[in-house]
N, C-alpha and C positions, 0 to 999 in steps of 0.2 A: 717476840712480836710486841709493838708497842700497845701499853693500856692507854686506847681512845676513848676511853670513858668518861676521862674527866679532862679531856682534852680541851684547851678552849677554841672554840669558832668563832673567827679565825684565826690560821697559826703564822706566827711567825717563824721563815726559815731563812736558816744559813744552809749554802750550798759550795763548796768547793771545787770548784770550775769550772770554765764556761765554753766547754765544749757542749754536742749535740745532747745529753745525758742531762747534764746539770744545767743548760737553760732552758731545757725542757719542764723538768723538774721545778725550775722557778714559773715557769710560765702558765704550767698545771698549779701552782699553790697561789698564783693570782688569780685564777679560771675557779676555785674554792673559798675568794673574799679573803685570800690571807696578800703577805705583800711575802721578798726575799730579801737577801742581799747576796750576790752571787758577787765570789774571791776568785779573781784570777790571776794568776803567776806572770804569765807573758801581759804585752802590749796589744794585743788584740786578740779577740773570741771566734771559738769554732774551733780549737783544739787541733787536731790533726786534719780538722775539714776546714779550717780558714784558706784564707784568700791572701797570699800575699802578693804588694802590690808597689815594682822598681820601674821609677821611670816611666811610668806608663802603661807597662808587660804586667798581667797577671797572673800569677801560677798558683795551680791545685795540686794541693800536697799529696799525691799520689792519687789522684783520678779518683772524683765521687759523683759517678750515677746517682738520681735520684729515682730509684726504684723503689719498689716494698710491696710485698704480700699484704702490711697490714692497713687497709682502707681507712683506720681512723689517722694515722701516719699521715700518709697521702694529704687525708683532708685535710690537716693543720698544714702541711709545705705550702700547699695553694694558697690556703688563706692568710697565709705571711705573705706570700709574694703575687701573687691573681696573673698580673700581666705580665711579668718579668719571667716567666719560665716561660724557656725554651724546648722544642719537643728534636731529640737531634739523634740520630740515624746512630746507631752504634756499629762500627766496624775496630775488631783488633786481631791480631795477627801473631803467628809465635816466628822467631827470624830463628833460622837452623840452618849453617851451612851456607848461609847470603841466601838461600830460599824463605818466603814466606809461607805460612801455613794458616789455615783459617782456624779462628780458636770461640768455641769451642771446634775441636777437630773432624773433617770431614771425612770418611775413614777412602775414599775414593779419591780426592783429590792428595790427601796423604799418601795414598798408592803410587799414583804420578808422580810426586814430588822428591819421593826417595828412591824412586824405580823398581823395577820387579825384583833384582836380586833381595834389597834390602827389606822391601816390602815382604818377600815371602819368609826373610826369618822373620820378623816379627808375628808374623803368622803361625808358624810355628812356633813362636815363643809364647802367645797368647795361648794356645791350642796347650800348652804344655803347661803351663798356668790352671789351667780349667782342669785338667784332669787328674792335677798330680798340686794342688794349692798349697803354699807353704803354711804352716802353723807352728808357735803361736803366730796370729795377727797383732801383735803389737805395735810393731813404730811402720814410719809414712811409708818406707821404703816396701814393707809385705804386702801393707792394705791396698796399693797400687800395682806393683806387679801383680798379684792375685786376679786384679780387674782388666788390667790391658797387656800381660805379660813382661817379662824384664824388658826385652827389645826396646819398645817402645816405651818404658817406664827411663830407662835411660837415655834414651833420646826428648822426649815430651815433658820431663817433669824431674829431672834427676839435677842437671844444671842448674836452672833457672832456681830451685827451692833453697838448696845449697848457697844460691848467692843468697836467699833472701834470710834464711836463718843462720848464715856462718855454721854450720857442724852437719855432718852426713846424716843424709834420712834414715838411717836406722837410730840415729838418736831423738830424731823429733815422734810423738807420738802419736797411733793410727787415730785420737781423737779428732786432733785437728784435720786431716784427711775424711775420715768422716761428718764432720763438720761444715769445709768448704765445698766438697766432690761428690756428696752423698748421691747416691742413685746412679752414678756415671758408668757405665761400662763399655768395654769393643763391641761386646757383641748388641747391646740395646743402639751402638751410633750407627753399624753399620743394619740392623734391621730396617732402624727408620731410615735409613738412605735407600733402601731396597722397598720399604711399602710402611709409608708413611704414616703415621694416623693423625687424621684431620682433627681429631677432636685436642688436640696439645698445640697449642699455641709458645712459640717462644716470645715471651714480651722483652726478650733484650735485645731484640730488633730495634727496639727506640727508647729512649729514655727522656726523661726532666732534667732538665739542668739551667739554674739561676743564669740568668745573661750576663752576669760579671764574676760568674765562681761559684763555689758552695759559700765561701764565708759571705756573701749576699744576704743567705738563706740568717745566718747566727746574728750579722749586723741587724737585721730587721727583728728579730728576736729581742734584741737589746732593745732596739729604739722602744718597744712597745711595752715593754717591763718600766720601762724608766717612764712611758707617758700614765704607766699605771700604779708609779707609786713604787715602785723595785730600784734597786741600785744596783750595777754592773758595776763592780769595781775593778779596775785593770793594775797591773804592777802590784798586785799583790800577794807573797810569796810565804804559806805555810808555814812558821817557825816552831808552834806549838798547840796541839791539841790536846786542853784540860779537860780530865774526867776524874771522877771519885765512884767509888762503891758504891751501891745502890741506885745511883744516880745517870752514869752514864756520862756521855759530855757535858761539859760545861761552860769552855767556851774555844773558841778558836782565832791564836793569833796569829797576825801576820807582821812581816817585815817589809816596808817598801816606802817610796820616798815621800812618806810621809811619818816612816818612822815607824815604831811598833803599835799594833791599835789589837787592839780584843773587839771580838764580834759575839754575842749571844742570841740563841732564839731558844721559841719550844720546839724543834726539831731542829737536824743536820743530815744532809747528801752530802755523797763527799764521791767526788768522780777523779781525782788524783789517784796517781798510781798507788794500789791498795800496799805494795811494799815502804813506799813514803809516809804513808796513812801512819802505819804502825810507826815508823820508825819517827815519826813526830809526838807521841802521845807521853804525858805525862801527867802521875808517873809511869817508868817504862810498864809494859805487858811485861807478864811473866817469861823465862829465857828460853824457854820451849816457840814461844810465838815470836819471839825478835829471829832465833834461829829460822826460822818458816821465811820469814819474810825477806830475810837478806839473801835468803837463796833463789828468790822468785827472780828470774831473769826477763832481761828482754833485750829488745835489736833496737839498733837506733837506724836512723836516714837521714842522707844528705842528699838533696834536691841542686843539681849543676844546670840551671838554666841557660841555651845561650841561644843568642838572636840571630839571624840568618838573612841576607838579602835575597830575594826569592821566596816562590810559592810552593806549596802544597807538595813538598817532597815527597809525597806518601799520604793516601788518604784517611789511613787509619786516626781513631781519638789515642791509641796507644799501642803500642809492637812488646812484647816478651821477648827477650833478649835469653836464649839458647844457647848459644856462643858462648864457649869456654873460654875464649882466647881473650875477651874484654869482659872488665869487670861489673858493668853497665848492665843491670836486672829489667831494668822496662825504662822505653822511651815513653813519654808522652806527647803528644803535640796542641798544643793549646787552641789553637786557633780552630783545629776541629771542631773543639769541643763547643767554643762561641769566637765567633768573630771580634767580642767585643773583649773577647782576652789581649789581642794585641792590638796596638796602637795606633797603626795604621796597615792600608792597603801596602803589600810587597813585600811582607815579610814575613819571617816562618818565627815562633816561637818553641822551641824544643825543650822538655823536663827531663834527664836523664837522672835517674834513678838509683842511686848508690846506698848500699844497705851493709852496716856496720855496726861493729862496736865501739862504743866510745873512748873504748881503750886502745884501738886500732888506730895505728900511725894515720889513714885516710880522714880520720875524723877532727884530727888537730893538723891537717896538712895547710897550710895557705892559700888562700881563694884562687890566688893569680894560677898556682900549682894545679888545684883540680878545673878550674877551667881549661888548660891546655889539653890537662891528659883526657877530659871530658871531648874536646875537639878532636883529637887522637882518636879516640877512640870511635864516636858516633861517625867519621869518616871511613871510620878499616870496615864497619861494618856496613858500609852499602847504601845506609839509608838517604845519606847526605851526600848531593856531589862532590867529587875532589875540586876540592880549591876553590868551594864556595865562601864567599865571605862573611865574618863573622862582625854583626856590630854592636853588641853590648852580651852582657854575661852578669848572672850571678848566682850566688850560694846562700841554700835555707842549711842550715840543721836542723833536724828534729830530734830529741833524746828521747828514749823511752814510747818508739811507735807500734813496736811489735809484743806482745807480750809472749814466750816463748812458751811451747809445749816441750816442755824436755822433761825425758825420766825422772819422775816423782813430781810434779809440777803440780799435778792435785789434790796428792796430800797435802805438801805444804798449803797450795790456797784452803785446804779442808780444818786447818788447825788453826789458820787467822780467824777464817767464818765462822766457826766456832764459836769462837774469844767476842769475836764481835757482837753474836748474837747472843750471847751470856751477861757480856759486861756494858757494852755500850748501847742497850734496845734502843734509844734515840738518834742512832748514828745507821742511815743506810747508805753501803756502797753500790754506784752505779755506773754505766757505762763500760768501756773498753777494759781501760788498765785500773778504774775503779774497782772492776771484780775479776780482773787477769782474765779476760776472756776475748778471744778474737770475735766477737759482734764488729757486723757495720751500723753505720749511722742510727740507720732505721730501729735495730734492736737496744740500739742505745738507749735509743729514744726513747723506745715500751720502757727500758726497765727506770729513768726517769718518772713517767706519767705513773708506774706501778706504787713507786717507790712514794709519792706523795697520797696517791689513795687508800696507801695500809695506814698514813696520819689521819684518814678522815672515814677509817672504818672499815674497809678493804684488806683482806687477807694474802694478796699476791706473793708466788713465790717469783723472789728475782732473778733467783736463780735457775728459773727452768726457760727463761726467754730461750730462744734460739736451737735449746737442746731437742726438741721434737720438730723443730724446720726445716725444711733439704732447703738449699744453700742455694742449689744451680737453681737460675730463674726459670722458669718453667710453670704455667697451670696448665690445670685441665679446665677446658669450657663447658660449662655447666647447662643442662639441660634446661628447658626451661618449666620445669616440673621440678628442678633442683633450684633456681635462683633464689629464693628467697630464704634458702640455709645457709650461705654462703658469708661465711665469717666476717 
């Protein structure tokens, strides 16, 4: 932990990118009378939650609800944006078979949908689940059967995960499973389908979402740092980060067209993928820690946008692609989500969702290449008419969106965090792939706000965000002899 003791008030900070984490992080160190200077890599902020924007067409890099359990959350989203949020009905779907299914899963209209033969194995297979649980619970594949039986573990969750991390769920582990699904079982979805209880409310009925995208949300974060004295710097790409013994960092360079420039403050955030983190610093960490971190994996995405004449194919804001046959992991449709994603009246805006590695031939394929097979393919699956016409297209990549849960994945981050909190006390990681952690936004965000209050006296661990949260959106409504405990 950093000695605030002789800290001076106010601080100044460098911040290492300008996703949700680290302009958050700069925006709490202005909210404290200090100023930032926040380093970004790409051309525009908001990280995997920007907005890009072709032509006209908007697209969100994998669909971001503005939800959150945590009320101080909340209240900064609004007060960046007051009028511009939208309040928009949430509907999505899992496609199995050319069927749709409602997700999360209704276990009665799932009945119907795969008929009673199929329906009663799985019933059986849950039933055989429960009484006979396999052990150990280690990887995604046990900690899920366990809860809704193999049957349904390979029809509901077996596909779909397998495209999004490339390697069979007995490799990914039961963390992240418990992480994203916590509390979810057969038997708790079909009780409440049988006798409800009123006092649980689902809030993902509805959501918030910026009237031009999440990066809305990151753009208005910037205007408002730089009317207060902060600098957003864009195009600017990590080449080196000096530290010295005793000392910690010292300073951080970057490469970009303006050439190489060094940035100093009295503190550093640094929300870059924590395996870049290390492998930038100089001199190097010891070969224990460079090992740790070249092994930390992740998944990339590539976003195949294409435009459609015609409306409202499908009402959902996004479909879960089950379907083995196509390689296509979730559609999005944009214009669900805001009208004002597309351009005009009469036309459908589609995100198709392709998830890889970057070593993977799909990832260096040629734009013209994956738009076809992207049109190929969102027609075999139903959603889209045959021979509906297509009139504009294009392709995001994203590197480095997933950070993976794979065998051994927390030792190694256990050996970087370490090293960091040993040698670097002025250097905290934050957000997603800042501390390899699958958080959304929102948790991002805590471990930002956290990450500048241990500068100014506050003892947070950053690392406990998320680890004690269930995942599925879901409260309980609070008495009103309870409201005013209420976090």
């Amino acid at each position: 932990m950093i000695d605030t003791s002789t800290a001076p008030r106010p601080l100044s900070l460098v911040v290492v990118g300008a996703g949700p984490a680290g302009l958050t992080a700069a925006w709490e160190n202005v909210r404290h009378g200090g100023t930032a200077t926040v380093l970004e890599r790409d051309d525009v902020v908001g990280g995997i939650a920007r907005t890009v924007e072709r032509r006209g067409y908007r697209f969100d890099i994998g669909g971001h609800r503005f939800f959150t359990k945590v009320r101080e959350v909340e209240e900064l989203w609004h007060e960046m944006l007051a009028d511009d949020f939208l309040r928009v009905p949430r509907q999505s779907r899992i496609l199995y078979r050319r069927k749709l299914f409602s997700y999360p899963l209704k276990p009665f209209e799932a009945f119907f949908g795969l008929g009673p033969f199929e329906s009663l194995r799985c019933g059986l297979s849950f039933l055989a689940a429960r009484l006979a649980p396999r052990r150990p619970e280690e990887d995604f594949e046990t900690w899920v059967s366990n809860r809704f039986g193999r049957r349904l573990f390979s029809i509901f969750f077996k596909t779909y995960t397998e495209k999004v991390w490339g390697v069979p769920c007995t490799q990914i582990r039961a963390d992240w499973a418990a992480q994203r699904i916590r509390g979810l079982s057969l038997w708790k979805a079909v009780w409440h389908a049988v006798k409800p209880d009123r006092s649980v409310k689902t809030l993902i009925e509805e959501f918030d979402y910026p009237r031009l995208g999440p990066g809305q949300m990151w753009e208005r974060f910037t205007t408002r740092l730089e009317e207060r004295g902060s600098r957003v710097l864009l195009g600017r790409s990590v080449a080196r980060i000096g530290w010295q013994e005793g000392q910690g960092v010292t300073a951080v360079e970057t490469d970009g067209s303006a050439g190489r420039e060094t940035f100093t403050g009295d503190a550093y955030v640094s929300s870059m993928a924590l395996s870049d983190a290390v492998l930038a610093l100089d001199p190097p960490p010891p070969p224990e820690v460079l090992e740790a971190a070249r092994a930390l994996r992740y998944r990339d995405y590539i976003l195949v946008a294409l435009m459609f004449e015609g409306e409202r194919f499908f009402p959902d804001n996004w479909v879960y692609i089950h379907s083995p046959e196509v390689r296509i992991g979730r559609v999005q449709n944009f214009g669900n989500w805001s009208a004002a994603m597309v351009p005009r009246p009469g036309v459908t805006c589609l995100g198709l969702e392709y998830f890889c590695f970057d070593t993977d031939p799909v990832w260096s394929a040629p734009d013209d290449e994956l738009l076809e097979t992207g049109r190929a393919e969102i027609t075999k699956t139903g959603l889209v008419p045959e021979g509906a016409r297509v009139l504009d297209g294009a392709v995001v990549r994203m590197p480095k969106t997933y950070p993976m849960y794979d065998p051994g994945y927390s030792e190694k981050v256990d050996v970087v965090r370490r090293f960091f909190a040993e040698r670097l006390p002025n250097l905290q990681q934050v957000g997603r792939n800042g501390m390899h952690r699958y958080n959304n936004q929102d948790h991002a965000m805590v471990t930002g706000l956290y990450a500048v209050r241990n500068l100014y006296g506050a003892s947070n661990d950053l690392w406990a965000v998320n680890v004690d949260d269930e995942y599925h959106e879901e409260t309980r409504t609070l008495r009103p002899d309870e409201e005013g405990s209420r976090a």
